[in-house]
C-alpha positions as CSV (number, residue, x, y, z in Angstrom):
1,X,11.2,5.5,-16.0
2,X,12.6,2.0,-15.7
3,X,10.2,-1.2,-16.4
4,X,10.4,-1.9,-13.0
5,X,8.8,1.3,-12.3
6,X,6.5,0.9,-14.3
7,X,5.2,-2.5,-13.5
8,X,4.9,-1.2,-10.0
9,X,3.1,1.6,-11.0
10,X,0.5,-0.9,-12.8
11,X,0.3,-3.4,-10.0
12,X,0.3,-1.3,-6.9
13,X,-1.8,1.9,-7.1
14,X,-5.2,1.7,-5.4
15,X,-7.5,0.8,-8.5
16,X,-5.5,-2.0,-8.5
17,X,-5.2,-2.8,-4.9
18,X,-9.6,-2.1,-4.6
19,X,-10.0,-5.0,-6.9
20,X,-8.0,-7.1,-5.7
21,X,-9.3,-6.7,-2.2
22,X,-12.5,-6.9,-3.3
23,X,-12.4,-10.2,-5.1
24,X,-10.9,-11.5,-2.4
25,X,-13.3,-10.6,-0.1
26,X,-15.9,-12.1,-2.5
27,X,-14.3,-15.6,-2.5
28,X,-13.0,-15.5,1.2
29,X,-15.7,-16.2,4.0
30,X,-14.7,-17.0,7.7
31,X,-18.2,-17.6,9.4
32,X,-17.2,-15.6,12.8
33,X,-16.1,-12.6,11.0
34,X,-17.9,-9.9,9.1
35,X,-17.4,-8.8,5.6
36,X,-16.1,-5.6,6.8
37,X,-13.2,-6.8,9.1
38,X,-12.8,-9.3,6.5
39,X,-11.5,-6.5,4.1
40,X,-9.7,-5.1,7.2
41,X,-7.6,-8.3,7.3
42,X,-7.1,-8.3,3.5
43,X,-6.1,-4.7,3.3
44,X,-3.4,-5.4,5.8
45,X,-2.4,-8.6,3.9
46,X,-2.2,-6.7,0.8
47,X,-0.2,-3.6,2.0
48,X,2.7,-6.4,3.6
49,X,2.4,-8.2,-0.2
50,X,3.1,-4.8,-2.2
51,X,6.0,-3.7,0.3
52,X,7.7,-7.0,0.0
53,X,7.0,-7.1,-3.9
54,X,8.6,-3.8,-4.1
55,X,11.6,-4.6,-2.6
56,X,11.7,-7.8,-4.6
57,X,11.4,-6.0,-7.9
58,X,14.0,-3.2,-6.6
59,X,16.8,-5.4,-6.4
């Protein structure tokens, strides 16, 4: 298993990605939107971050 791998491993598995969208959430507030479509939009966010991470770090 490369480095690579492994800091990928570390940084994208869904412990990870929970508390990450989680604190977020915390710190974020938009006043028209609720705390559950809130995490929506910050789940989506996230899952576009890791993919482009992971083709950063593949190169």
């Amino acid at each position: 298993m490369s480095l690579v791998d492994m800091v990928s491993d570390h940084l994208f598995n869904e412990d990870t990605k929970k508390s990450i969208i989680d604190g977020l959430n915390e710190k974020v507030d938009i006043p028209i939107i609720n705390e559950r479509t809130e995490e929506k939009i910050l789940t989506a966010i996230y899952d576009v971050i890791e993919d482009v991470m992971k083709k950063v770090l593949a190169k």
